[in-house]
C-alpha positions in Angstrom: 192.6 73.8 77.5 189.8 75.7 75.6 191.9 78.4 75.3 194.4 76.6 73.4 191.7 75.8 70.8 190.7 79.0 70.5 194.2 80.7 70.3 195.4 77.6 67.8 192.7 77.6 65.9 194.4 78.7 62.5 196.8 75.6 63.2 196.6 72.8 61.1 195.8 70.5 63.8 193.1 72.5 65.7 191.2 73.8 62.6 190.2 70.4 62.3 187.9 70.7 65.2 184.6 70.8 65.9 181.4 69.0 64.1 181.6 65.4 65.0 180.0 66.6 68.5 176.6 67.2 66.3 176.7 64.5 64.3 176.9 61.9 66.7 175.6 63.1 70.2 172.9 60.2 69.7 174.8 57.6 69.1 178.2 58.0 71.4 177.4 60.8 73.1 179.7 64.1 74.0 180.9 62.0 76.5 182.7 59.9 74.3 186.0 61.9 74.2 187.2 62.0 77.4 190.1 60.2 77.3 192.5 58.6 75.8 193.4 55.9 78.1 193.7 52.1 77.0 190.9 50.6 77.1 189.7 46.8 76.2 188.1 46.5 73.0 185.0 45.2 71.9 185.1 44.8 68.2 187.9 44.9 66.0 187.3 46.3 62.3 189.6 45.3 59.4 192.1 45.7 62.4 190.9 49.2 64.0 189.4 48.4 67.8 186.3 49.8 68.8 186.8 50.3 72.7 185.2 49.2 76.0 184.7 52.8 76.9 183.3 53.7 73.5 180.9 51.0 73.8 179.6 52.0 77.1 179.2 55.4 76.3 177.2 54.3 73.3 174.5 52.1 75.2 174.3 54.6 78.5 173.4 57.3 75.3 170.8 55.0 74.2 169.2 54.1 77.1 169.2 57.6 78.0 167.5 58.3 74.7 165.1 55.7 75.4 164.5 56.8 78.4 163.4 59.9 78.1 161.3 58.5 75.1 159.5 55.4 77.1 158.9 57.1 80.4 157.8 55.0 83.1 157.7 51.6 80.9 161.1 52.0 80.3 162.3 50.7 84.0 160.7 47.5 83.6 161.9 47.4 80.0 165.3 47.8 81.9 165.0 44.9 84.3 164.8 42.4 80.9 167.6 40.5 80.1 166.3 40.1 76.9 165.7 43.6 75.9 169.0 44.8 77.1 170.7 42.4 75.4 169.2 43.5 71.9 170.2 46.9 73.6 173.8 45.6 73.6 173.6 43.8 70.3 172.0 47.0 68.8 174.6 49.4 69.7 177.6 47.1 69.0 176.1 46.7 65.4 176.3 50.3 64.7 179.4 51.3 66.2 180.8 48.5 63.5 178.6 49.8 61.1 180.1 53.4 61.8 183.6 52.7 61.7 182.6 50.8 58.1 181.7 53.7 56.9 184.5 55.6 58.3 187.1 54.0 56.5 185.0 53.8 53.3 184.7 57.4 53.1 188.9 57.3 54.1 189.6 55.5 51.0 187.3 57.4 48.9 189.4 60.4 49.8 186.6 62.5 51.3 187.7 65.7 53.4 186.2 68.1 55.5 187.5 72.4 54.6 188.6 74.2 57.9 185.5 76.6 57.2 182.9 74.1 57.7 183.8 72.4 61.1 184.2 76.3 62.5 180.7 77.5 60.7 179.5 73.9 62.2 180.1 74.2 66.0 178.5 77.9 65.9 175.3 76.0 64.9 175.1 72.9 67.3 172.6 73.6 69.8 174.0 72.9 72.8 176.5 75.8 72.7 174.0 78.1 71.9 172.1 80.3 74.1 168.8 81.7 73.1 169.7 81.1 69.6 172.7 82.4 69.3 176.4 80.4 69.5 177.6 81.6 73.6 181.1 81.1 73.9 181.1 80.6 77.8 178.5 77.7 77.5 181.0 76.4 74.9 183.9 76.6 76.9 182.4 75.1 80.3 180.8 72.5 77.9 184.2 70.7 77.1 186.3 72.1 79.6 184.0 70.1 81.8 184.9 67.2 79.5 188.7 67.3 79.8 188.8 65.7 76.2 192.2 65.8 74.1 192.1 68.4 71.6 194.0 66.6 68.9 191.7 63.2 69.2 188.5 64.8 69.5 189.5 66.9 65.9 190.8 63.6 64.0 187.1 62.0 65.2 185.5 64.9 64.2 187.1 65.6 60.1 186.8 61.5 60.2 182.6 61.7 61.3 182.0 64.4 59.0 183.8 62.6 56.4 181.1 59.6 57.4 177.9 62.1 56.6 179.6 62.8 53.4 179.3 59.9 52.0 175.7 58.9 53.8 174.6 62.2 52.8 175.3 61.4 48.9 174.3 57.7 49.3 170.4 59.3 50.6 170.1 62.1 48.2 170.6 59.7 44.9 167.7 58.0 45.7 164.4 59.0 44.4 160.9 57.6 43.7 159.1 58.5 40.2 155.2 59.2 40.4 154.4 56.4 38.0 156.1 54.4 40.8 153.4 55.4 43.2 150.3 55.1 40.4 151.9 51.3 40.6 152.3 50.5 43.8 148.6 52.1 45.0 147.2 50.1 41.9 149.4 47.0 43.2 147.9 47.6 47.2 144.3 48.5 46.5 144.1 45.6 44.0 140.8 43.3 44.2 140.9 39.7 43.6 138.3 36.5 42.8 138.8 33.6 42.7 137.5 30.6 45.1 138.3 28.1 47.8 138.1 25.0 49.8 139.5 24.1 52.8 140.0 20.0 53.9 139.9 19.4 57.5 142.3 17.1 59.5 139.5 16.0 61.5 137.8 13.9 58.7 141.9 11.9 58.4 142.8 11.7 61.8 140.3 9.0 62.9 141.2 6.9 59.3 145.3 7.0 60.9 146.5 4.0 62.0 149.8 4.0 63.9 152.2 0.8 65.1 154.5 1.1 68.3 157.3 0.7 65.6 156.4 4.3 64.2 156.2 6.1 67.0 159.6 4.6 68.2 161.1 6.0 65.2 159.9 8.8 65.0 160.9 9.6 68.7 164.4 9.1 67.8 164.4 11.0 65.1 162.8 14.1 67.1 164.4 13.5 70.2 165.4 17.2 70.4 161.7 18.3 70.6 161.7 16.6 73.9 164.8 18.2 76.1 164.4 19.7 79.3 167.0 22.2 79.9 168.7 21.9 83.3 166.5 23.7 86.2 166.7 24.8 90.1 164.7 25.0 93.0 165.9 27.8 95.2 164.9 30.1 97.8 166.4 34.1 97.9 165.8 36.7 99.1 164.7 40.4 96.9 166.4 43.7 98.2 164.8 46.8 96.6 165.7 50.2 97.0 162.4 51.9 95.9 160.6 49.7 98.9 162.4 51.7 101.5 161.4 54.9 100.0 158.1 55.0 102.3 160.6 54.8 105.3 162.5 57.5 104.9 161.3 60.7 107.0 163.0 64.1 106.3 162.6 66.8 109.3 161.9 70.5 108.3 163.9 71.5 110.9 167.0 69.7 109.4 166.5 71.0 106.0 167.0 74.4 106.9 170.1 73.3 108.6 171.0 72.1 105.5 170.1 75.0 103.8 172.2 77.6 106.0 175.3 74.9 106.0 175.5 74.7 102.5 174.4 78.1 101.2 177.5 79.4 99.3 175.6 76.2 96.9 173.0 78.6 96.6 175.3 82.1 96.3 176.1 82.9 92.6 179.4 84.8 92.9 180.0 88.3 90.4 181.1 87.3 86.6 183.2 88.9 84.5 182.9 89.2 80.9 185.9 90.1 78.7 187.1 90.7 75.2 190.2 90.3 74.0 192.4 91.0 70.8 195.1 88.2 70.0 198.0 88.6 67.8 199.3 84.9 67.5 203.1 84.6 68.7 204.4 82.6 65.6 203.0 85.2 63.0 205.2 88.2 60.9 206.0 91.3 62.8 203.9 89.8 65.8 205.5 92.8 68.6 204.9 95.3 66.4 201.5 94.1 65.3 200.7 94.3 69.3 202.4 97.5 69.6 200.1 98.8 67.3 196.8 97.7 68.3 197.3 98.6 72.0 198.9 102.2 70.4 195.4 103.1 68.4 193.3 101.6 71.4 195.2 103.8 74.2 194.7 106.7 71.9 191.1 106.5 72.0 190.3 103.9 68.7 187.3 101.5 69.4 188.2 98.1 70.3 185.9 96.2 68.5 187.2 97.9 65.1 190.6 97.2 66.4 189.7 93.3 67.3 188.5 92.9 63.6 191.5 94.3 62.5 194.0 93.1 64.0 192.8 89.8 66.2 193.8 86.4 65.1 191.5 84.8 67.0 188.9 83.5 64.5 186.0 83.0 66.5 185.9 86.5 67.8 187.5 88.9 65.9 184.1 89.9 63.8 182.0 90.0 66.9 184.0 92.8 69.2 186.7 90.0 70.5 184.1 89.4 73.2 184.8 86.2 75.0 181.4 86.3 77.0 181.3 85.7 80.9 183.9 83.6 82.0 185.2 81.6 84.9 188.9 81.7 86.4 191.0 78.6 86.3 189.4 78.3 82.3 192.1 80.5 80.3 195.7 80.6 80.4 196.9 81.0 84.4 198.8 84.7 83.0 195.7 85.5 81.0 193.4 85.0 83.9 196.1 86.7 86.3 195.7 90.2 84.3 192.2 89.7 82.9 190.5 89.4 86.8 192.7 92.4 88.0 190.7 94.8 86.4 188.9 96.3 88.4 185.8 98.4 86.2 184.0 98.1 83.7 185.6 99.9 80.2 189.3 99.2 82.1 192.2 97.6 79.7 195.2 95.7 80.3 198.1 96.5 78.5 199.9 93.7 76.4 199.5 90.0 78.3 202.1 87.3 77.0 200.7 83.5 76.8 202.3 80.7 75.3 200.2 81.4 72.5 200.8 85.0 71.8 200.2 88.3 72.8 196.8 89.7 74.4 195.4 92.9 75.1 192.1 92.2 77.6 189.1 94.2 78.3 186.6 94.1 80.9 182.9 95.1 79.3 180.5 93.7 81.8 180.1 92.9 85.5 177.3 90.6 86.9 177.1 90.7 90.3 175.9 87.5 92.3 173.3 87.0 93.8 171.8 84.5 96.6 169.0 81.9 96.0 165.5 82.5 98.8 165.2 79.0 100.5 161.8 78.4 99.6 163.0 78.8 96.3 164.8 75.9 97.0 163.3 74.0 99.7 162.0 71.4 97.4 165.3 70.6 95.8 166.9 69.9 99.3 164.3 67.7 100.4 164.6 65.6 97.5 168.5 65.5 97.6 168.4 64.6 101.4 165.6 62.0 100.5 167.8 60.5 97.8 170.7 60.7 100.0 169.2 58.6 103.0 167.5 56.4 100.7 171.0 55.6 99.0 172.1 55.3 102.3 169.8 53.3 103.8 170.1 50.8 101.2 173.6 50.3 101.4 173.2 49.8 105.2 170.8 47.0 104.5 172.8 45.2 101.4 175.8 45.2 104.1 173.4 43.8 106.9 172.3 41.3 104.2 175.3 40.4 103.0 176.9 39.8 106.5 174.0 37.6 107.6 173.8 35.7 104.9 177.6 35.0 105.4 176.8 34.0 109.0 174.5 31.6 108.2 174.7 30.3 105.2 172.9 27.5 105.2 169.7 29.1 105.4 167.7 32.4 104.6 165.5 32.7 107.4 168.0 34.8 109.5 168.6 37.4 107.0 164.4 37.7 107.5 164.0 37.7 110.8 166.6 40.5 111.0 165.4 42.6 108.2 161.9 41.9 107.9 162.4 40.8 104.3 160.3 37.7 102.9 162.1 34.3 102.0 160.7 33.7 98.6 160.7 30.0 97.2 160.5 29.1 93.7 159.1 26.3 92.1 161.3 24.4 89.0 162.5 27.0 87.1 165.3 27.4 83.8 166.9 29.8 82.1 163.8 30.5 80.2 161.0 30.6 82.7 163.0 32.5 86.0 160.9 34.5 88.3 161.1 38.3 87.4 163.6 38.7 90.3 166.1 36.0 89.1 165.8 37.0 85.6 169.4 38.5 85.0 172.6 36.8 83.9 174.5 37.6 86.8 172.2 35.8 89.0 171.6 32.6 86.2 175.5 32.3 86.3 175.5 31.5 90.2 172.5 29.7 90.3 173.7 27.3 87.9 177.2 26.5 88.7 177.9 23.4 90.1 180.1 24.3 92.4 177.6 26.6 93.8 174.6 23.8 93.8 176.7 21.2 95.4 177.8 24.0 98.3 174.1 24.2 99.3 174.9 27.6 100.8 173.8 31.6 100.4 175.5 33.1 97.6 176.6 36.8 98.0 175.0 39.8 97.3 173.9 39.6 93.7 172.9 42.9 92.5 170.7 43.1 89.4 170.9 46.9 89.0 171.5 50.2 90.9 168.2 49.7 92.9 167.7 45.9 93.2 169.9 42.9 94.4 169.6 39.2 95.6 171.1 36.6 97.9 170.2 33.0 96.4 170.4 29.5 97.7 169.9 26.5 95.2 167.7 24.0 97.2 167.4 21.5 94.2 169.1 20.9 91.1 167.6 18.8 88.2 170.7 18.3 85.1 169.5 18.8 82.0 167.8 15.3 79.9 165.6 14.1 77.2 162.0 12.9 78.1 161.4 9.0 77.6 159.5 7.8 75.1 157.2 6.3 77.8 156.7 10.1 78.7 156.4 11.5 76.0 154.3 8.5 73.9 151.1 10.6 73.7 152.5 13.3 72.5 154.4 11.3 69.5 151.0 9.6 68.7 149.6 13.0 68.2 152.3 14.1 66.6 152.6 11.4 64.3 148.9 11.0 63.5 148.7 14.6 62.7 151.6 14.6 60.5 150.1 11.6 58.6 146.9 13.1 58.3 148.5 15.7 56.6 149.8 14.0 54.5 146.8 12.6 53.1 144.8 15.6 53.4 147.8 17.6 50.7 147.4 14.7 48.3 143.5 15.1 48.3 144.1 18.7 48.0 146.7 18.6 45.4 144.6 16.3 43.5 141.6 18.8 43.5 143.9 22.0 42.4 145.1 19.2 39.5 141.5 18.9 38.5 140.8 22.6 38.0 144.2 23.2 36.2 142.3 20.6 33.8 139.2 22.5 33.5 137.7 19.5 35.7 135.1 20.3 37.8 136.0 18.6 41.3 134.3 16.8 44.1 134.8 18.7 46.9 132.5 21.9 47.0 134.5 25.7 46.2 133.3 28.5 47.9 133.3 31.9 45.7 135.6 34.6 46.7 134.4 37.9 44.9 136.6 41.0 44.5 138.4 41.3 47.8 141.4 43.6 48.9 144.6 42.5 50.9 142.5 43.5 53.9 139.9 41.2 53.6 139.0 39.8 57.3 135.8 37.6 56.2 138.4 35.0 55.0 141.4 32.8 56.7 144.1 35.1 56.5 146.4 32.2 55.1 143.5 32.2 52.3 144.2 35.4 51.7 147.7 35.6 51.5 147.8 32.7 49.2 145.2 34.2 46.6 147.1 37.5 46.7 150.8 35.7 46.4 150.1 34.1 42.9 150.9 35.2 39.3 147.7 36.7 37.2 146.7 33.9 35.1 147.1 34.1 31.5 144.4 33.5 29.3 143.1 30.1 29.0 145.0 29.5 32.6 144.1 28.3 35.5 145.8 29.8 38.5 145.3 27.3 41.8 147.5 27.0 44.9 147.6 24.6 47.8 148.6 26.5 51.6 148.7 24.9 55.1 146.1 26.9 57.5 147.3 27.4 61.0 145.4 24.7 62.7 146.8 22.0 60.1 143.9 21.8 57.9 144.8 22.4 54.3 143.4 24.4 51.9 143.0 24.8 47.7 142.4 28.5 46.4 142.1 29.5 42.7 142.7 32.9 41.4 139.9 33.5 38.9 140.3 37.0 38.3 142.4 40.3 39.6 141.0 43.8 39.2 143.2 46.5 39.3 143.1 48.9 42.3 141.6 52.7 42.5 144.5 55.2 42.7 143.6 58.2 45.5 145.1 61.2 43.9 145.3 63.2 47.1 148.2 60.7 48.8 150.3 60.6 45.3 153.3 63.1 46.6 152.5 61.5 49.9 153.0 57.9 48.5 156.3 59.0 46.4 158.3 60.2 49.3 157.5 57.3 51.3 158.5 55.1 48.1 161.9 57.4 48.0 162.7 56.7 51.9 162.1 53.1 51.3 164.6 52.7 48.8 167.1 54.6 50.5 166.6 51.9 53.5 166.8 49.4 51.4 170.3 50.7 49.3 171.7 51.8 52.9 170.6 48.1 54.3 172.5 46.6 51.1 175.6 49.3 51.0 175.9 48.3 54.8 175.8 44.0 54.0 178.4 44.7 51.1 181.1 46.6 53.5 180.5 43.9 56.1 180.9 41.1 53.6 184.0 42.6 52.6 185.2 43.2 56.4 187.1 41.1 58.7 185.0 41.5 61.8 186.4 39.9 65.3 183.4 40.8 67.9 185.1 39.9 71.1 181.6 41.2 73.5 179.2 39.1 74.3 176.2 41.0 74.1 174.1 38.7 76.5 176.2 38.8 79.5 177.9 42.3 78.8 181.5 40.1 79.0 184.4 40.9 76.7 186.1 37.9 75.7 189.5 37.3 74.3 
C-alpha cells in the first residue's frame, strides 16, 4: 500500500498526503486512520458526524499523554469517575471545536500546495531516524496502520487547512509595551483607605423567630433538605495487582522459553534497495525505461540516472534509495525481482508494476544477527509475569463469577473459596460511594430496582482492566425530603442567621451612607495604609472589595459594603490609590505574556462565535461513556 503512495505520488489524489499526521498526533493520534468502517457517531456538526472510533482514539491519546505526564498519580486519577468524565467531556469539546474550524477554514477557501504536505512528512519526527527523514521507518509506520490512502490525504489538506487559519488567528495578536507599563502599574498598585467589620454575633441573640417562619421558610427551601436515594450493600473487590505477589516464575522455565521462542530474538539479513521509476501513464514511458537501463548497463552511475530520469519524488534527488526493506511491503512483482538479487552492486533489468516500470538495485546487505539471553532474560521474566498474572486473574473473575451465580443470595461462598474479604458498606449515594463502588457501571446496578428488589449477587462488574466487583444490595432507602421536625434546628439557624443579616447590611449601609456625607460615624474605622493586592494582614474579602472599586474623584467618597465568609459584614472606604512601581527587567517578559493572553482570549471568543452559529447534536454522554440516539 505504501508503495502506491510513493509510485502515485504526482497524482492528484495522493499529492495530497502527508501532514495532518503532525499536526494532530496529540489530539487523535496516528491511530486515527485506520479505517473506514461505519462507525456510531458521537457529535454531529452542522450535519458532519464525528465518530465513535474517532472519539476513542482521541481520549486513549489523551490519557496516554497524561499518562506519561502524571506518572504514578495518574492510576488513581484513572479510577475517578469524575475526572474521566471531564476526560470525556474534554475531548468531545475539541473534536467539535476541530471540525468548527475545519469547515471555517473550507469556506474561507484555504488550500494546502502539493510541495508543502511532501516537504512536511520529511520533517515529522517519527519517520525520522537520527535526524534524518528514513523511508523504511516511514513505510513500516503506516503499513502497520493499514489506513486508506485517499481518506487519510483528504484529513490531511483539510488539518493543514485548520492551522492555516489558527496560525493567522495567533500571529495577529500582539501586546504594546505601554500595555505592560499599565498593567504592572495596575498589579503593583497600593491602596488606603479604611474599614469596619459588624459581627453577626451582636444580632443573632436580638432575633426573634415564630413557628410560622420557620414553616415558611421550610417550604420555600425544601430543596436544601433532599436526600438522594442510597443502598446498603455488601461486594466483594477483585484486583489484579493483589495477585502480583503470588505469582512465581522458575529460571529453569525461562530459558525454556527462551530456546522455544528464539527466532523472536533472531534478526533475519535486510536488504536495502534503490530503484528508478518511470510512471506507466507518462509520454514515451518504454522508451524513457529503455533508456535509463541502456546508460546504466553501460557503465552510467545510478544515482545520476535516478535523478534524471525517476518519477518517484521522494527519491529521485537522494540516489533512488528506498532504505532497508521488508518483503510482503512493495508491490508482490517488485518484491519478486528486488529479493532475487543475490549481491550487493547487482541490478534487475526492467520490473513491470501496476504503477510503471522499475529498474531495482541492491546497495546494501545486513546480516542478522541473534540476541545473548541474558540480554534478554529480564524481558521474558516480565512477559511470563504479566502473562500468568493476566491469567491468573481471569481464572479467579470466572471462579467468582460462577460462585456468585451459585449462590446468589449471599457473598460468603465466593470468600471462603477465594480467600477474598466480604466488604459491607454503610448508607451510601451516588455522591459518597466507597472508592471501590465509585464507577457508573457499578452505580447503574446498584440502583436499579429490579436489581434491589432481586436481593441477589449481581455479575461480574468490572471497573477497569485490573479491578472488578460482584455487588449485592442489602438495603435500599428511595430518595425524600427531610421533615420539618428533622430538620427544625437547622431552619432556626438558618433563619436567624439570614435575619441577622439582614440587620447587620442595613447598619452597615447606613455607616457607608454617613461617610459618603462626610459624616463621621459611630462605629470605629480601622486605617488601611498603602497595601498591595497581596496583602495577607487583612480579610481577603476586605481586600478584594477595596481593590474592586473606582478611584474616587475629588471631593468623593468611595465606600463599599461586602459579605465576609463567616456572615459578618463589613464597610471599606477607599481613601486613596498609589500607583504601582514598574520593574523594568520583566517588561519584554510581561508583553509576551500580555500577547498570549489575548490570543486565548480572541481564540476562546472566535471558538464561542462558530459554536453560536453551529447546530450541534452531542448524542455521548460523557458521564457514562453511552452514545445515545
Amino acid at each position: 500500500m505504501l508503495e502506491k503512495i510513493r509510485e502515485g505520488s504526482n497524482s492528484k489524489v495522493v499529492k495530497v498526503l502527508l501532514i495532518f499526521i503532525a499536526l494532530t498526533f496529540a489530539l487523535a493520534g496516528i491511530g486515527g486512520y485506520i479505517t473506514n468502517q461505519a462507525d456510531p457517531s458521537v457529535a454531529v456538526v452542522n450535519g458532519e458526524e464525528i465518530t465513535r472510533f474517532e472519539f476513542d482514539r482521541a481520549v486513549d491519546n489523551e490519557r496516554a499523554r497524561q499518562q506519561q505526564q502524571l506518572g504514578d498519580f495518574y492510576a488513581s486519577l484513572a479510577t475517578d469517575p469524575a475526572f474521566n468524565h471531564q476526560l470525556r467531556q474534554r475531548v468531545l469539546d475539541d473534536l467539535i471545536n476541530a471540525k468548527l474550524i475545519e469547515m471555517y477554514a473550507n469556506k474561507l477557501g484555504l488550500r494546502v500546495s502539493d510541495e508543502q504536505v511532501i516537504d512536511a512528512i520529511r520533517n515529522i519526527g517519527a519517520f525520522q531516524v537520527a535526524g534524518q527523514f528514513d523511508n523504511t521507518t516511514y513505510q513500516m509506520t503506516l503499513r502497520g496502520l493499514g489506513y486508506t490512502p485517499d481518506g487519510f490525504a483528504e484529513t490531511m489538506r483539510s488539518d493543514m487547512a485548520r492551522s492555516q487559519l489558527l496560525q493567522a488567528l495567533i500571529r495577529s495578536e500582539f501586546a504594546l509595551p505601554n500595555e505592560a507599563v499599565a498593567t504592572q502599574r495596575l498589579l503593583n498598585q497600593k491602596r488606603s483607605g479604611a474599614f469596619t467589620i459588624i459581627d453577626l454575633d451582636n444580632y443573632l441573640e436580638q432575633i426573634e423567630v415564630t413557628d410560622a417562619q420557620l414553616e415558611q421558610w421550610y417550604q420555600l427551601n425544601q430543596q436544601r433538605f433532599n436526600v438522594a436515594e442510597q443502598v446498603k450493600v455488601e461486594f466483594v473487590s477483585l484486583d489484579a495487582d493483589a495477585l502480583a505477589a503470588s505469582i512465581e516464575i522458575d529460571e529453569q522455565q525461562v530459558r525454556e522459553w527462551y530456546e522455544q521462542n528464539q527466532d523472536r530474538y533472531e534478526t533475519p539479513d535486510r536488504y536495502r534497495f534503490a530503484h528508478i521509476l518511470i510512471d506507466a501513464e507518462s509520454e514515451d514511458a518504454d522508451e524513457r525505461a529503455q533508456a535509463a537501463l541502456a546508460k546504466l548497463t553501460e557503465g552510467a552511475d545510478f544515482a545520476a540516472v535516478a535523478a534524471e530520469y525517476s518519477d518517484d519524488i521522494f527519491t529521485s534527488d537522494t540516489g533512488g534509495d528506498l532504505d532497508f526493506i521488508e518483503p510482503g511491503i512493495m508491490d508482490p512483482a517488485f518484491d519478486e525481482a528486488a529479493f532475487a538479487l543475490q549481491d550487493v552492486g547487482d541490478m534487475t533489468g526492467i520490473v513491470t508494476t501496476s504503477f510503471g516500470y522499475h529498474i531495482i538495485k541492491l546497495t546494501d546487505i545486513e546480516r542478522g544477527k541473534s540476541v545473548d539471553y541474558a540480554e534478554v532474560r529480564d524481558d521474558i521474566v516480565n512477559q511470563m509475569r504479566q502473562e500468568r498474572l493476566r491469567q491468573a486473574y481471569y481464572e479467579l473473575q470466572q471462579k467468582v463469577s460462577a460462585l456468585a451465580f451459585d449462590v446468589p443470595d449471599t457473598l460468603q461462598a465466593v470468600a471462603d473459596e477465594t480467600g477474598l474479604v466480604v466488604r459491607t458498606s454503610d448508607w451510601f449515594d451516588r455522591d459518597n460511594a466507597p472508592t471501590a463502588l465509585n464507577h457508573p457501571a457499578v452505580f447503574e446496578q446498584l440502583f436499579n430496582r429490579d436489581f434491589i428488589d432481586e436481593g441477589l449477587n449481581s455479575d461480574l462488574i468490572e471497573v477497569n482492566d485490573k479491578q472488578a466487583v460482584v455487588v449485592r444490595v442489602l438495603d435500599y432507602q428511595p430518595a425524600y425530603i427531610r421533615s420539618f421536625d428533622d430538620v427544625r434546628a437547622e431552619v432556626l439557624n438558618e433563619v436567624r442567621t439570614e435575619q441577622a443579616q439582614l440587620a447587620a447590611r442595613a447598619d452597615a449601609e447606613s455607616i457607608a451612607a454617613q461617610l459618603r456625607q462626610g459624616e463621621t460615624p459611630a462605629h470605629e474605622l480601622q486605617p488601611i495604609e498603602a497595601i498591595d493586592r497581596r496583602d495577607m494582614s487583612l480579610p481577603p474579602a476586605v481586600v478584594q472589595s477595596l481593590f474592586s472599586q473606582a478611584v474616587p474623584s475629588v471631593g468623593d467618597v468611595q465606600v463599599a459594603v461586602t459579605e465576609l465568609p463567616n456572615g459578618g459584614i463589613a464597610v471599606v472606604q477607599l481613601t486613596a490609590v498609589q500607583p504601582g512601581d514598574v520593574d523594568e527587567t520583566i517588561q519584554q517578559q510581561l508583553v509576551d505574556q500580555l500577547a498570549i493572553s489575548h490570543t486565548n482570549q480572541n481564540y476562546a471568543a472566535f471558538i464561542q462565535a462558530l459554536r453560536d452559529q453551529a447546530t450541534i447534536k452531542v448524542r455521548l454522554n460523557t458521564r457514562s461513556g453511552a452514545v445515545e440516539e
